[in-house]
TIMI-2910 file (N, C-alpha, C, CB; in pm, 1 decimal, decimal comma, always signed):
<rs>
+----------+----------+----------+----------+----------+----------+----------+----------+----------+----------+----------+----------+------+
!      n_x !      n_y !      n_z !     ca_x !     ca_y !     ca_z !      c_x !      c_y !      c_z !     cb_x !     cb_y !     cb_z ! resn !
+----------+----------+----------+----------+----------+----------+----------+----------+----------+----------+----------+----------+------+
!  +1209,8 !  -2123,8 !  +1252,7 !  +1142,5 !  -2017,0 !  +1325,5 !   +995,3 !  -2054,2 !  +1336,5 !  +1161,1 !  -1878,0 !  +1254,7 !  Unk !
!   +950,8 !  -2055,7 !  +1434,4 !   +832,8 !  -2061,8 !  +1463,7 !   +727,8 !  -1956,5 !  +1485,2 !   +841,3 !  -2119,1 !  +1544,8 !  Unk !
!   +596,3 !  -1943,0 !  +1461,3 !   +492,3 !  -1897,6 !  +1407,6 !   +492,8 !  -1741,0 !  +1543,7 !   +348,0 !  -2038,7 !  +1398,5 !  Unk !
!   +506,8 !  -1775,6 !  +1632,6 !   +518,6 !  -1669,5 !  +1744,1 !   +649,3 !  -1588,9 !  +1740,8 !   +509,1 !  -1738,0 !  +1884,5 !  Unk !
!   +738,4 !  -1629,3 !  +1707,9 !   +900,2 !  -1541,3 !  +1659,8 !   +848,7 !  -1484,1 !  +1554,9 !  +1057,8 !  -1635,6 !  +1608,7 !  Unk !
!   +779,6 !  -1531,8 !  +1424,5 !   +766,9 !  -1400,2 !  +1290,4 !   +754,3 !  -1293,3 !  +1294,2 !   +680,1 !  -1393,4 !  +1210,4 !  Unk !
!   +855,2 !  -1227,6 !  +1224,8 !   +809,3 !  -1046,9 !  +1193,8 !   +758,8 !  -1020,1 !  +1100,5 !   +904,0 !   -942,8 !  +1180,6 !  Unk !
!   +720,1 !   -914,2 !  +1061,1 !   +701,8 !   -855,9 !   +889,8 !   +749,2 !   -718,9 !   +912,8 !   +521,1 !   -851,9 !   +810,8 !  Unk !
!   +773,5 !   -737,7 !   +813,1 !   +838,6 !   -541,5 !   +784,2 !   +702,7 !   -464,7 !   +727,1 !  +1001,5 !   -516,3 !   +614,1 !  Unk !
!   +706,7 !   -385,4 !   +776,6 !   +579,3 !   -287,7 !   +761,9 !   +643,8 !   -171,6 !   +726,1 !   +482,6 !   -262,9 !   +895,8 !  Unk !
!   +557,8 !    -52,9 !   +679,1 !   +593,9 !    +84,5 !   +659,2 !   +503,0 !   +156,3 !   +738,8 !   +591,3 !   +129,9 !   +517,0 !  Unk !
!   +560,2 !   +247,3 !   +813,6 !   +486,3 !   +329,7 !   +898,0 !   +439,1 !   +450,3 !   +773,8 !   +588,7 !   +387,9 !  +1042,4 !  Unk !
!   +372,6 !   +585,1 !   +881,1 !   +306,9 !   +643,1 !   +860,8 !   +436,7 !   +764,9 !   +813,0 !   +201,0 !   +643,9 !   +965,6 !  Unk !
!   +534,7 !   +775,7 !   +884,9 !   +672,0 !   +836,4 !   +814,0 !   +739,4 !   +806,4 !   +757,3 !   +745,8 !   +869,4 !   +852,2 !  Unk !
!   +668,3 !   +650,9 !   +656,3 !   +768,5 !   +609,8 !   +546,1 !   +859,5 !   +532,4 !   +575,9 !   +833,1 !   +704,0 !   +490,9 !  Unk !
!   +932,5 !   +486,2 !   +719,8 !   +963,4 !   +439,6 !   +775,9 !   +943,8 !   +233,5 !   +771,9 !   +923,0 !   +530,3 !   +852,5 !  Unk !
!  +1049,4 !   +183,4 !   +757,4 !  +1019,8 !    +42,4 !   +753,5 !  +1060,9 !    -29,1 !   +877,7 !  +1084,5 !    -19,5 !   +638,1 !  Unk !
!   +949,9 !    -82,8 !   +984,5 !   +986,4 !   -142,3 !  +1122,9 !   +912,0 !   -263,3 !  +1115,7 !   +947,4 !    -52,2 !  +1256,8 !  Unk !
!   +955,9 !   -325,2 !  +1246,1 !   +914,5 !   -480,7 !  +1239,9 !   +769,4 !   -489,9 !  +1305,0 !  +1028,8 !   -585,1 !  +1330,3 !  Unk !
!   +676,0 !   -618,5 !  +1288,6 !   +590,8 !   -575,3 !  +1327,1 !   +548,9 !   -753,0 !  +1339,9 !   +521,9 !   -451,6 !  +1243,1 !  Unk !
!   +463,6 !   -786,9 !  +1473,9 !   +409,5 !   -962,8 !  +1469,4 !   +311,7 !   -935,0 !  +1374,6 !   +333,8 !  -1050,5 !  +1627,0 !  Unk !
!   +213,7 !   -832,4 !  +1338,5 !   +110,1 !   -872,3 !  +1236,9 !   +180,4 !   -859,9 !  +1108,8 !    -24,0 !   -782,9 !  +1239,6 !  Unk !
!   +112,6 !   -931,0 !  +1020,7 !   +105,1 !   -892,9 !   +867,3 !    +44,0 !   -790,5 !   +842,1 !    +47,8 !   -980,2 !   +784,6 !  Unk !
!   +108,0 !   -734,4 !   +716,1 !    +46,5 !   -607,9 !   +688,2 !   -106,5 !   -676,7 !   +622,7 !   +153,8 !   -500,3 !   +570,1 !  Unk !
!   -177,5 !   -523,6 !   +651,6 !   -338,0 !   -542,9 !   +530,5 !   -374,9 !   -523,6 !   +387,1 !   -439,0 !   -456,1 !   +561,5 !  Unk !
!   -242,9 !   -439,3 !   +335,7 !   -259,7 !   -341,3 !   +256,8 !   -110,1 !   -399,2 !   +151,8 !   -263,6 !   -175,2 !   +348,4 !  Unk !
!    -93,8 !   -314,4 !    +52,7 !    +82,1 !   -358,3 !    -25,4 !    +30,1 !   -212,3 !    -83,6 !   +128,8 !   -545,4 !   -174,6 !  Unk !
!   +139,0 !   -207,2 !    -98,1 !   +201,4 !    -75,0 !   -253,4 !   +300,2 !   -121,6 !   -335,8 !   +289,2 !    +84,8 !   -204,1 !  Unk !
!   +335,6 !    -37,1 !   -371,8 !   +476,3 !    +32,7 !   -456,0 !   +521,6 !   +170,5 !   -447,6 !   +460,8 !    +27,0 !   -602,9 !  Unk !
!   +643,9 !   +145,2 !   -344,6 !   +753,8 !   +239,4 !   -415,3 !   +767,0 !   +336,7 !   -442,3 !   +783,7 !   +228,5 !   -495,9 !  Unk !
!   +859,7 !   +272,2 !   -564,6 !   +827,0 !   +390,9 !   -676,1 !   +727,5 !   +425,6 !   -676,1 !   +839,7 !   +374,9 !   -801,6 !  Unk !
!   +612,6 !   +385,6 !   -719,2 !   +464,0 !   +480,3 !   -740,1 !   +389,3 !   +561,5 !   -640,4 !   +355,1 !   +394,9 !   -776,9 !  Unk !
!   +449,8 !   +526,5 !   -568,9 !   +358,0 !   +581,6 !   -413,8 !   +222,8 !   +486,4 !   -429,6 !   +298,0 !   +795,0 !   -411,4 !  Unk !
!   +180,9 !   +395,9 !   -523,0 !    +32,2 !   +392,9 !   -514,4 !    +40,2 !   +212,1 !   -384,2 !    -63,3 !   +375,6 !   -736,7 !  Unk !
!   -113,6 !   +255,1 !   -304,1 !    -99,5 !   +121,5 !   -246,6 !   -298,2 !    +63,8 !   -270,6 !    -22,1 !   +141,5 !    -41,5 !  Unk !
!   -253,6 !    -73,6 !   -220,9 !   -391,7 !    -99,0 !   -265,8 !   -423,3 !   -297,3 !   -183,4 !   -388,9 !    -80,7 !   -490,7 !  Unk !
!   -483,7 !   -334,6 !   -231,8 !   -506,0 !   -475,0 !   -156,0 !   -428,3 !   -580,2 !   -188,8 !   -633,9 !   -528,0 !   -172,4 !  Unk !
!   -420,4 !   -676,1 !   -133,1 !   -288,8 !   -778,6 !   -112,7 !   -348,6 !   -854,7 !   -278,4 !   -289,8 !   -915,7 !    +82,5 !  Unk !
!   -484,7 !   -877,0 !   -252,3 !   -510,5 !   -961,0 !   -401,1 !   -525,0 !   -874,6 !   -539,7 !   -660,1 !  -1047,3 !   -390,7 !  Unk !
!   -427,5 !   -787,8 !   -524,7 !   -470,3 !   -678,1 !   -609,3 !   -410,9 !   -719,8 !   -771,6 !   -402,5 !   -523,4 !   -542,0 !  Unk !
!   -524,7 !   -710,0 !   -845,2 !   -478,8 !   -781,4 !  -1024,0 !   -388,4 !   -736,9 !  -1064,5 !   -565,0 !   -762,7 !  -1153,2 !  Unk !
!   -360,6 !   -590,6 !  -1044,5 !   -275,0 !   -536,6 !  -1183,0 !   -132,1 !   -584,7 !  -1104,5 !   -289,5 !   -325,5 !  -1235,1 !  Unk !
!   -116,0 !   -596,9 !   -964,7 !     +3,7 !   -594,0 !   -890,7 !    +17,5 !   -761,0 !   -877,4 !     -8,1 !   -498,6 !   -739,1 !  Unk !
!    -32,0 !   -837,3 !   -874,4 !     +9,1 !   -978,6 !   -929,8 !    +52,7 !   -990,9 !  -1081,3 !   -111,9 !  -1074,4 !   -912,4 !  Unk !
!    -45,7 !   -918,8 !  -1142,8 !    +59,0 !   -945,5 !  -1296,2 !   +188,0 !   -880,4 !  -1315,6 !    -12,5 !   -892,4 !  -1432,7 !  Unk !
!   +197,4 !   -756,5 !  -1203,5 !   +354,4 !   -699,5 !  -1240,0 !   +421,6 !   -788,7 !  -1169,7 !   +402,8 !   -540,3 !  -1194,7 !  Unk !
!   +387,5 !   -874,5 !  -1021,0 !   +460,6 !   -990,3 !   -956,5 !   +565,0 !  -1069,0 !  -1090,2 !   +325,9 !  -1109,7 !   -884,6 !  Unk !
!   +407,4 !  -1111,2 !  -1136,7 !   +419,1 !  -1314,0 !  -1258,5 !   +532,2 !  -1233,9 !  -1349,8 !   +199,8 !  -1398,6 !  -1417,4 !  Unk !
!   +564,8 !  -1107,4 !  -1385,6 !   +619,8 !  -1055,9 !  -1489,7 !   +771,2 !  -1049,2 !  -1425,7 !   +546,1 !   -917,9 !  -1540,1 !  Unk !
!   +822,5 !  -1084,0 !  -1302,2 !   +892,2 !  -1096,2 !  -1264,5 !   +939,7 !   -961,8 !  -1201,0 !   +940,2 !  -1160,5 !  -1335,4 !  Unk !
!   +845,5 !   -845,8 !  -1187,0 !   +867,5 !   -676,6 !  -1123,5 !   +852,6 !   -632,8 !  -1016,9 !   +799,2 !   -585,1 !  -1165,3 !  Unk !
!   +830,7 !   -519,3 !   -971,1 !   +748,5 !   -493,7 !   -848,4 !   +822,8 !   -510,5 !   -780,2 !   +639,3 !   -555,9 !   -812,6 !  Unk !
!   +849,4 !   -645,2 !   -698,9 !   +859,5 !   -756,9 !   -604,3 !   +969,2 !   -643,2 !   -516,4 !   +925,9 !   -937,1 !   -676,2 !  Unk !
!  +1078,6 !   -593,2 !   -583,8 !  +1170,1 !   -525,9 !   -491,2 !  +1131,6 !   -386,6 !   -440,8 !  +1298,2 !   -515,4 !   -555,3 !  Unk !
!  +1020,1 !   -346,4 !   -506,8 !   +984,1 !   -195,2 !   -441,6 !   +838,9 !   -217,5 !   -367,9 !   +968,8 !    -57,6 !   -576,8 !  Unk !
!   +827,1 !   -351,6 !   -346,5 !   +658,3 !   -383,9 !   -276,3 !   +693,5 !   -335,4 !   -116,4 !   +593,2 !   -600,1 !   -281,9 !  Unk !
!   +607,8 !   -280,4 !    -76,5 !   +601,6 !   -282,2 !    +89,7 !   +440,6 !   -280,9 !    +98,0 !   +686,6 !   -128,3 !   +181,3 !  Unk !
!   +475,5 !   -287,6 !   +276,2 !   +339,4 !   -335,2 !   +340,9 !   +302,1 !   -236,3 !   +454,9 !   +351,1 !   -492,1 !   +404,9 !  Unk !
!   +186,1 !   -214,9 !   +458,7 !    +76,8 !   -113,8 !   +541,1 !     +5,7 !   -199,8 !   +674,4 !    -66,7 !    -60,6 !   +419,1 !  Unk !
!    +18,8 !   -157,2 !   +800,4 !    -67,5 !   -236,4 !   +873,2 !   -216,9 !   -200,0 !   +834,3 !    -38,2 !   -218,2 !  +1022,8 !  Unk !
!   -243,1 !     +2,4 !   +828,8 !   -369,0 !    -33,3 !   +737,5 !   -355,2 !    +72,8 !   +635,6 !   -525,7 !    -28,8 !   +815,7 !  Unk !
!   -462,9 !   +131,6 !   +604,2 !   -479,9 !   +193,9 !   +519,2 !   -493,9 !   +319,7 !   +568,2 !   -562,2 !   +149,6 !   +451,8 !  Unk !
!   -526,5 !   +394,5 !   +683,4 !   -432,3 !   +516,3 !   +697,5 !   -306,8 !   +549,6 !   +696,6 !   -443,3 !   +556,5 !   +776,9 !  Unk !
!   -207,6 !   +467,2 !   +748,9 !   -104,4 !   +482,3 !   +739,0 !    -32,2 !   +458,4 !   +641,9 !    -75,0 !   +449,6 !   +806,7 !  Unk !
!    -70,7 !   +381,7 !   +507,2 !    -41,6 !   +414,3 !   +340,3 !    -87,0 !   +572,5 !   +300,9 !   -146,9 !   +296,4 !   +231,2 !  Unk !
!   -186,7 !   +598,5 !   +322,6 !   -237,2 !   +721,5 !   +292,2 !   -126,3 !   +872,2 !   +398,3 !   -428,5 !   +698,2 !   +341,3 !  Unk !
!    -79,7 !   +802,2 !   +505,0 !     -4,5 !   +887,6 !   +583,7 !   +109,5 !   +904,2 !   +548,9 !     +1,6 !   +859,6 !   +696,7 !  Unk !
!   +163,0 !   +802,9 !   +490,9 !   +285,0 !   +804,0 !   +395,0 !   +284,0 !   +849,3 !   +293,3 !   +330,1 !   +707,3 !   +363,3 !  Unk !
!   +235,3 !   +894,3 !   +229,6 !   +205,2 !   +972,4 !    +83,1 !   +160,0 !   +898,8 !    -47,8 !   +334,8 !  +1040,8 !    +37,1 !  Unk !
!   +159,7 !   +736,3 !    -11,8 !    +61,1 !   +687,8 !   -123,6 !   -111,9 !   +707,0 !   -147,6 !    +79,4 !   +550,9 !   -114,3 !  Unk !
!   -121,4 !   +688,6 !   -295,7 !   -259,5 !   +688,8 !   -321,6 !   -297,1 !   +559,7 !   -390,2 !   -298,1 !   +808,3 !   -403,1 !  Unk !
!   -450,2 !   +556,1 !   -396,6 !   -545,5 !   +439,5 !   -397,0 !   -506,1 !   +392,0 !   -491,7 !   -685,3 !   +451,8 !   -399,2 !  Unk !
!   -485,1 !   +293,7 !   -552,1 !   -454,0 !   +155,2 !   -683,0 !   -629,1 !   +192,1 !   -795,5 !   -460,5 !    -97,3 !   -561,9 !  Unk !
!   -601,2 !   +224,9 !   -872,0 !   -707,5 !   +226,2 !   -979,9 !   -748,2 !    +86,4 !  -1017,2 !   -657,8 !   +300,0 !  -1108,0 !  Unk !
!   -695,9 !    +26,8 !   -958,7 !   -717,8 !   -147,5 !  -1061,3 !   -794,0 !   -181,4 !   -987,6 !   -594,0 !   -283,2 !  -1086,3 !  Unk !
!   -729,6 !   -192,3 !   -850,4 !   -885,4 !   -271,9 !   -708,7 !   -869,3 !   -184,1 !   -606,4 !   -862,6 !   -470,8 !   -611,1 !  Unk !
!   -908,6 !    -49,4 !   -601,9 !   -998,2 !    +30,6 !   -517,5 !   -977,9 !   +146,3 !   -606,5 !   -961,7 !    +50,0 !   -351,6 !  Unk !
!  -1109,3 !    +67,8 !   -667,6 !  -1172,0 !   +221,7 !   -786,7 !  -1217,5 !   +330,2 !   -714,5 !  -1323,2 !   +192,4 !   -894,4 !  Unk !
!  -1339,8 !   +327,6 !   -588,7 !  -1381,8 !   +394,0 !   -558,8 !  -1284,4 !   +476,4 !   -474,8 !  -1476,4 !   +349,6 !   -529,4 !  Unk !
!  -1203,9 !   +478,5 !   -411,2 !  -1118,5 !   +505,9 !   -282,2 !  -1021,3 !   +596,1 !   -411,7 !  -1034,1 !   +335,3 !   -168,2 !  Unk !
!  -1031,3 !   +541,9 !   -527,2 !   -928,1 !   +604,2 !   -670,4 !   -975,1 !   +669,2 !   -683,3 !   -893,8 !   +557,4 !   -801,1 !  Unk !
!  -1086,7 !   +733,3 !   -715,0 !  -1207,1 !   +824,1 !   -811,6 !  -1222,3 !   +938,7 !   -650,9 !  -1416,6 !   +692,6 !   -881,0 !  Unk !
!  -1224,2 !   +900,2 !   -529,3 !  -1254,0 !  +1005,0 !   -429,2 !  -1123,8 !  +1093,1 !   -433,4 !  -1287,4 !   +941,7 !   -275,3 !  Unk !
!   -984,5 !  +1010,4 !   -433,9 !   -848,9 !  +1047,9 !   -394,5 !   -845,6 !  +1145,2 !   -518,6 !   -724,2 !   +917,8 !   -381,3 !  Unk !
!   -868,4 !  +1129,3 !   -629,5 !   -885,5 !  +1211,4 !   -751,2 !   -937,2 !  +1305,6 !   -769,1 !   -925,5 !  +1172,3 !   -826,0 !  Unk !
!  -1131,8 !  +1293,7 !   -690,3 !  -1169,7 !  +1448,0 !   -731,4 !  -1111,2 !  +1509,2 !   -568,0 !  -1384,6 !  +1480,5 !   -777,0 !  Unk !
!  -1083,4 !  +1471,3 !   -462,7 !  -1017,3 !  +1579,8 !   -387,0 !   -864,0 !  +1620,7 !   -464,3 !   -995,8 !  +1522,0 !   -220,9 !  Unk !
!   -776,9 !  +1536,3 !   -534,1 !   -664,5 !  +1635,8 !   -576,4 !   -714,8 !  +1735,8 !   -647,6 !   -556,8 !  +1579,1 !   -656,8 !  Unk !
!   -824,2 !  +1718,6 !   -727,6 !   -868,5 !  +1828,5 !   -830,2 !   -922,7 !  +1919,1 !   -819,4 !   -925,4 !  +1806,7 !   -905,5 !  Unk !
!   -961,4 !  +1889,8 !   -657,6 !  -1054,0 !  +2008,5 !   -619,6 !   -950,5 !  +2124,2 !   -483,2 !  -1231,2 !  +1916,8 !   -537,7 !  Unk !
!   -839,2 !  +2050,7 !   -497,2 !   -712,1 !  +2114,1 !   -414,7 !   -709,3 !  +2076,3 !   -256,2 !   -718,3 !  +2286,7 !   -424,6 !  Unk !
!   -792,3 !  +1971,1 !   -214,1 !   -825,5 !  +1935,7 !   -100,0 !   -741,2 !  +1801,6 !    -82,2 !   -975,4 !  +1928,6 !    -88,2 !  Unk !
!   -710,0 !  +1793,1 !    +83,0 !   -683,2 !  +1662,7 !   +134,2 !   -758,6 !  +1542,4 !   +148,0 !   -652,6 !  +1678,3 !   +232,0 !  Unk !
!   -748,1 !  +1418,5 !    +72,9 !   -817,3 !  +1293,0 !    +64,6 !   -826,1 !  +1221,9 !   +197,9 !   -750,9 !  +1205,9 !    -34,4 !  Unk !
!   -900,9 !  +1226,8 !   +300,4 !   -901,5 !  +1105,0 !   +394,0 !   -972,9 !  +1015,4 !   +352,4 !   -941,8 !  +1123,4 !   +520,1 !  Unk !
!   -918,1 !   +873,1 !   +415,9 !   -993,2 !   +737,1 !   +348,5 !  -1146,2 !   +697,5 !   +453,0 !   -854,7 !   +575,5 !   +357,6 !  Unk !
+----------+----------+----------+----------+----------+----------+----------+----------+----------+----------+----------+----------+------+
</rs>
């Protein structure tokens, strides 16, 4: 397969997994709902640990992780973590 045929599976904004020519920007998990950046530490060490890997999906960006019902990765997007946090606490909706 050549470089112009590739897909990636992405997750839309309804949770939804469709094909897509770009790569996603973004990864999560799953289970956790949480999503966060492709070089993200804590989610390479659950990779090397041999985990994750089957509940990983991909975001074209980062509204549409956030449209899907995940929240920010505490490990590498502290700040985007700490905003998503004091709006749950304060009973308000987080936009990024």
């Amino acid at each position: 397969m050549n470089d112009t045929t590739r897909t990636y599976t992405l997750l839309g904004a309804d949770g939804r997994a469709y094909r897509s020519p770009a790569k996603g920007g973004w990864g999560g998990h799953r289970g956790s709902k949480i999503y966060g950046r492709l070089d993200c530490p804590a989610a390479l060490r659950a990779i090397a640990r041999g985990g994750y890997v089957r509940h990983r999906v991909f975001f074209a960006d980062e509204a549409t992780a956030v449209a899907a019902g995940f929240r920010p990765c505490g490990a590498c997007c502290k700040d985007r973590y700490r905003r998503w946090k004091t709006a749950r606490e304060e009973g308000r909706p987080w936009i990024p």
